[in-house]
N, C-alpha and C positions, 0 to 999 in steps of 0.2 A: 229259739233262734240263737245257736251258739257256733263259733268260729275259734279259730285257731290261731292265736296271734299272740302281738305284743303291744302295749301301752305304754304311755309313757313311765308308770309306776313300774311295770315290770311284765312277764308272763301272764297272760290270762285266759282263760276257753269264753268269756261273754263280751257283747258287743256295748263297748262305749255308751257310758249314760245317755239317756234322749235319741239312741237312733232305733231305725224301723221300728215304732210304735205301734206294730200291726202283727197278726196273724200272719204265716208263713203262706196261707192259703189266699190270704189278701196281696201280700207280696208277688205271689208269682202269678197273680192275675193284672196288679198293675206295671210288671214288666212286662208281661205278655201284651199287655197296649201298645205301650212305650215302643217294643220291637218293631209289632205293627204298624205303628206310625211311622217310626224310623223308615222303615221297607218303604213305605208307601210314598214317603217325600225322595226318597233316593233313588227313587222307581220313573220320578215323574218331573223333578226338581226342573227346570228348563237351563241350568248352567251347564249340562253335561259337553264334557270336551273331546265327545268323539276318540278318544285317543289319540287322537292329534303328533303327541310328540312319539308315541312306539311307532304311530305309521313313517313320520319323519326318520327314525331309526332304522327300519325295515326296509322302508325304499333307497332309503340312500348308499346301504349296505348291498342292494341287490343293484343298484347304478353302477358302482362301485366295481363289483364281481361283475357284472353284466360287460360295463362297457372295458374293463382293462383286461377280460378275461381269466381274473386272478386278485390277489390281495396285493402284487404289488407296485400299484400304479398311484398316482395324485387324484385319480378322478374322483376318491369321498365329497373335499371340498368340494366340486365341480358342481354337485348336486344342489337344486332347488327345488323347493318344492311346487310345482305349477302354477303361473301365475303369480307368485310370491317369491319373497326374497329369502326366507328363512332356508336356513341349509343344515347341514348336521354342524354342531358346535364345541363338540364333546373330542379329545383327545383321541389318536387312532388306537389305542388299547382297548379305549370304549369300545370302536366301529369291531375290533376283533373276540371282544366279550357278545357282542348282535349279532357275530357272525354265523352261528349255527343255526339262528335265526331263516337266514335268508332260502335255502330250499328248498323252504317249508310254505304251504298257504297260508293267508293273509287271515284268515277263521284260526288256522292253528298255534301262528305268530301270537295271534292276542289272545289265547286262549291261556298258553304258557306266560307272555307278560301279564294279567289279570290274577294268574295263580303264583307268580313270582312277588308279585306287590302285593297280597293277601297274607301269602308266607311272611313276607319281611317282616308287616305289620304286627302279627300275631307273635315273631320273637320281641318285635320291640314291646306289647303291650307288655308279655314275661317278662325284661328285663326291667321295664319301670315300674309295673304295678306293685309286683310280685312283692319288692320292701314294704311296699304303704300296706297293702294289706296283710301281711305280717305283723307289720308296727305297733297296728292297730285293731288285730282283734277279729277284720273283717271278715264275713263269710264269700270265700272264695266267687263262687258260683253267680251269688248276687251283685258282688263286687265287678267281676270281668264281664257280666250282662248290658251293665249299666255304662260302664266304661267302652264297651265296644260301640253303643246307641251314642255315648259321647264323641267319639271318636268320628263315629259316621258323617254326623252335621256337622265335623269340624272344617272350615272350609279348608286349609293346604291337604289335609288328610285325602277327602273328595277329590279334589282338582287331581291330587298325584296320582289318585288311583285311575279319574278318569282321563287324564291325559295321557297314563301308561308312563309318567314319568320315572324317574331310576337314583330319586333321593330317601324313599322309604326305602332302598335298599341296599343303599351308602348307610345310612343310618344305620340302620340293622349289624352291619360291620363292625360301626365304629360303637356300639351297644355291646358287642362279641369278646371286640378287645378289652372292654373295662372288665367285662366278667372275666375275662384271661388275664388283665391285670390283678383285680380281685386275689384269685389262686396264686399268683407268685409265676405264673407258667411262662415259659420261655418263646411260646410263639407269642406273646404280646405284643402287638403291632403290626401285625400281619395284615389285620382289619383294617385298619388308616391308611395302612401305605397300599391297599388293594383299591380304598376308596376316593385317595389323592389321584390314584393312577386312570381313576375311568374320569374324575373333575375335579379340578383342581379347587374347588373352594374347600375339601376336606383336610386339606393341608395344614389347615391352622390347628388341627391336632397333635401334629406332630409337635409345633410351638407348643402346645398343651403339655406335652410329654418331657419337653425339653425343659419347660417354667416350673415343673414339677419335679423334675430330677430325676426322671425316669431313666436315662440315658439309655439301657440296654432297648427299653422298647421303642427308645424315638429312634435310633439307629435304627434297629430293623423296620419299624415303619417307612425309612428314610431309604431302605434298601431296595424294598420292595417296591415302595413308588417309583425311584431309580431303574432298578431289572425289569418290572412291566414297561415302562416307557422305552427302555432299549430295545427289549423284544418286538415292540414294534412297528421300532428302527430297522430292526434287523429285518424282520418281514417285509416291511413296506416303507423302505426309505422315503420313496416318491411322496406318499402320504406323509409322513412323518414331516418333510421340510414344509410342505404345503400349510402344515397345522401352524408349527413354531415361528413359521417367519411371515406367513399369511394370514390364515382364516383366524388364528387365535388374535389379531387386532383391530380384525372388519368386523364392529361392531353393527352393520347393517344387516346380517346375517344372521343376528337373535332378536332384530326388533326395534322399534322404537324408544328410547331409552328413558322417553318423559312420559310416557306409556302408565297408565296408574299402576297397573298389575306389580311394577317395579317397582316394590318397598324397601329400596336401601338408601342409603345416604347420597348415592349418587342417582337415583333414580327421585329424590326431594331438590337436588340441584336443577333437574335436568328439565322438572315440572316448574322451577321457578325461572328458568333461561330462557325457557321454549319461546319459540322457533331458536332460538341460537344454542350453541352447542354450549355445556354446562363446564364455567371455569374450574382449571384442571389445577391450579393453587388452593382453591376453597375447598375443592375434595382431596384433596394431598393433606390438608391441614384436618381434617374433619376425620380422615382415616386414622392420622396419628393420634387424633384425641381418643378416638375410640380405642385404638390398641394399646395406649397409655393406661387407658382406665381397663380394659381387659388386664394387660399384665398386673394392675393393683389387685384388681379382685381376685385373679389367680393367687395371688400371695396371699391374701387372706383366704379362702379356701382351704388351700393350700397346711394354713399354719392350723387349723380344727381338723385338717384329714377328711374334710368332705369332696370325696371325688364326683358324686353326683351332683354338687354345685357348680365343680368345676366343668365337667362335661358339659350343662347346661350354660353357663358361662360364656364357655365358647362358640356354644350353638348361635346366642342372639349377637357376640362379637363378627358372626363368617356371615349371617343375613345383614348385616349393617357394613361391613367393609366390601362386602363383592359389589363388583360395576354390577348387577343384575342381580335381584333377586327378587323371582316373579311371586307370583301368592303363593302357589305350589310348593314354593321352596322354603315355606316356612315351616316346614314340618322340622327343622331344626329347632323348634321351640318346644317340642313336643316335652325331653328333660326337665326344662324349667318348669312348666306346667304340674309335672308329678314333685318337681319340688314344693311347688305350690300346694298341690292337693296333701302333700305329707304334713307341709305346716298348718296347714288347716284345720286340720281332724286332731290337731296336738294343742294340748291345754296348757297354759292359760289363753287367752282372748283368742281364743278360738272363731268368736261369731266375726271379728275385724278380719282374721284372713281368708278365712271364708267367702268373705266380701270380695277380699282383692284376684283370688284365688278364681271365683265365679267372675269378675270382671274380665280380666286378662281370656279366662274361655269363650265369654260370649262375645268380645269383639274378636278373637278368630275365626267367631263361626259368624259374625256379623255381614258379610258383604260387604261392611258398610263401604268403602272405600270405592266402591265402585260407583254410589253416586256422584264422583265426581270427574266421570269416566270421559264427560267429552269436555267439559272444564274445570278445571282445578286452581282457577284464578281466584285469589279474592284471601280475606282469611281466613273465611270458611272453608274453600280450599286449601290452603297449607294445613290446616289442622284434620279438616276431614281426612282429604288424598293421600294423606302420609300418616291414618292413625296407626298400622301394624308398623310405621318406622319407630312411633313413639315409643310402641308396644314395646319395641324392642332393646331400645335405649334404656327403657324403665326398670326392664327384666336386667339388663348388664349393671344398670347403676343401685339396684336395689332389691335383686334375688336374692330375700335369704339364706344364710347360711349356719351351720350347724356341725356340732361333731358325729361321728357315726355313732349309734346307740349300740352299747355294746352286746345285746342279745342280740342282733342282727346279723343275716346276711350281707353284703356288700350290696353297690347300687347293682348289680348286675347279678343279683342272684348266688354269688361264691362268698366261701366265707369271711368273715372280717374282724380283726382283733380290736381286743375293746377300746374306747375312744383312748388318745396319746396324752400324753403331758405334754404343754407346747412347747416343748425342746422335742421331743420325737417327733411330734406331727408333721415335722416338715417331709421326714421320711415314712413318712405312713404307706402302704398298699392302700389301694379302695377293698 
């Protein structure tokens, strides 16, 4: 059983002391379970979300063209979903990225969203795994089997795919850019500012690129979010003022906001005001603590040259600052996690992050928060209803960090010079 990788000593072709203790022929009998069972819970699991939010994107897009006869009318926002309040919520760049979507059937729609969120998933597994198993040694094949069976009971991972949501492939983007930042390459930023422009929580990337000193690629990111959102303007003004001056503050339109699914800091406000609307001083002050402590830990990142800290950083900073962030959208934590598993598998005490590493997974794939789905009163409640808020505070205030190993690729798969002296590091590439 040998792979091709790196350790913490150095280059190696064998696999890290004490792992896979077995036969190659035992090994791929007990993935071949593992799959199986994967398949079978994913086949059957009783949470599945209908796709919910593509259908929501798909009708409201064919409302849209249906009733103004064209793309340039207000009638996006207009759209409800029958019976309910939920409407589309997403920026009209978005409605015009779904729009080739709409004169297509409802089989073929979700055919291509099902094979767009598969794609995203599979670059993003490439661009996180791809170091760790490198790092260390792992055999490819066994490594992405295992991780993909991970991945599947992950709950945000689930939800996104079966709600047909469109953050695996925000993600995916902004994964694209650090490998384009990696190389030095000049469209860096192109991903962020394509992924601010379909939702505006990706934004805090930009902040990312600016805290880091990036300056050529936060401008082009900043560009790009700017020229999508004009174009439009330009297309569909009607829509456009509708967003900015309307639906982007009618919060009734995505939900209930004390809603458990809502694990941000204003969604722990909102479970402790309910029925009253959640004071707008203690989430202003609760915001600025987190971006406080975001921009510290960017600086220190930052001064080791670890950009897949940073990436991941910011991930559990934008699920903790957005008014909304439902389970689904936790697939921004997905970085920290590969942080996670990198430190784990890296010696010394090895068996303690391992712990933390396997913790932080199984409460993503926990559900647990939904037992506290019709009340969340009590202190069992604040602790329970809000454990992926903690998750997430834990992962901003206590993500490790590290410098790049110098046999390494970058976090994103391009290449990366050897770790800095911290007088360079500040100017490091990932």
């Amino acid at each position: 059983m040998t792979g091709q990788g790196v350790t913490g000593q150095g280059v190696t072709g064998r696999w890290p002391a004490g792992w896979w203790p077995m036969t190659r022929r035992r090994r791929h009998l007990l993935l071949g379970v593992l799959c199986a069972g994967v398949t079978a819970f994913v086949a059957t699991v009783p949470y599945h979300r209908d796709w919910f939010d593509l259908w929501v994107y798909y009708d409201a897009v064919r409302h849209w063209t249906d009733a103004e006869g064209g793309v340039r009318g207000g009638g996006l926002y207009d759209y409800r979903v029958p019976g309910q309040s939920y409407g589309f919520t997403y920026p009209p760049f978005a409605a015009l990225c779904v729009l080739p979507l709409s004169p297509l059937s409802w089989p073929a729609a979700l055919t291509i969203g099902i094979a767009a969120n598969l794609g995203a998933l599979a670059l993003i597994l490439r661009r996180l795994a791809e170091p760790v198993i490198r790092r260390h040694g792992l055999d490819r094949w066994t490594s992405y089997t295992l991780i993909l069976c991970m991945l599947a009971l992950l709950e945000p991972v689930y939800d996104s795919i079966s709600f047909g949501q469109v953050n695996l492939l925000l993600l995916a983007l902004v994964l694209t850019d650090a490998r384009l930042l990696s190389t030095g390459s000049r469209w860096a930023g192109i991903g962020i500012g394509l992924a601010a422009a379909v939702k505006l929580t990706p934004a805090i990337f930009i902040g990312y690129l600016v805290l880091t000193r990036r300056r050529r690629a936060a401008g082009t990111a900043a560009a790009v979010a700017v020229g999508a959102t004009l174009l439009a303007v330009w297309l569909s003004p009607g829509a456009s003022q509708a967003y900015w001056t309307s639906a982007l503050w009618d919060t009734s339109r995505i939900g209930d906001l004390s809603y458990v699914s809502n694990q941000s800091w204003q969604g722990v406000l909102a479970r402790l005001s309910a029925p009253a609307e959640p004071d707008r001083l203690w989430w202003a002050c609760g915001v600025a603590a987190v971006v406080g402590a975001w921009v510290y830990r960017i600086g220190k990142a930052r001064a080791v040259g670890d950009v897949r800290g940073g990436i991941a950083l910011t991930g559990a900073a934008a699920c903790l600052i957005s008014p909304v962030t439902w389970v689904h959208h936790l697939v921004w934590l997905l970085p920290a996690l590969a942080v996670l598993a990198d430190r784990a598998l890296e010696p010394p005490r090895r068996r303690r992050r391992l712990i933390v590493a396997v913790s932080v997974y199984v409460i993503l794939c926990s559900y647990v928060v939904w037992l506290w789905r019709y009340d969340a009163s009590g202190i069992d409640g604040f602790v329970g209803a809000n454990a992926f808020v903690w998750t997430e505070l834990a992962l901003l205030l206590a993500l490790p960090l590290r410098p790049p190993h110098p046999a390494l690729r970058g976090p994103s798969g391009g290449p990366e010079r050897p770790a800095p002296e911290p007088r360079e590091a500040a100017a490091a590439t990932p």
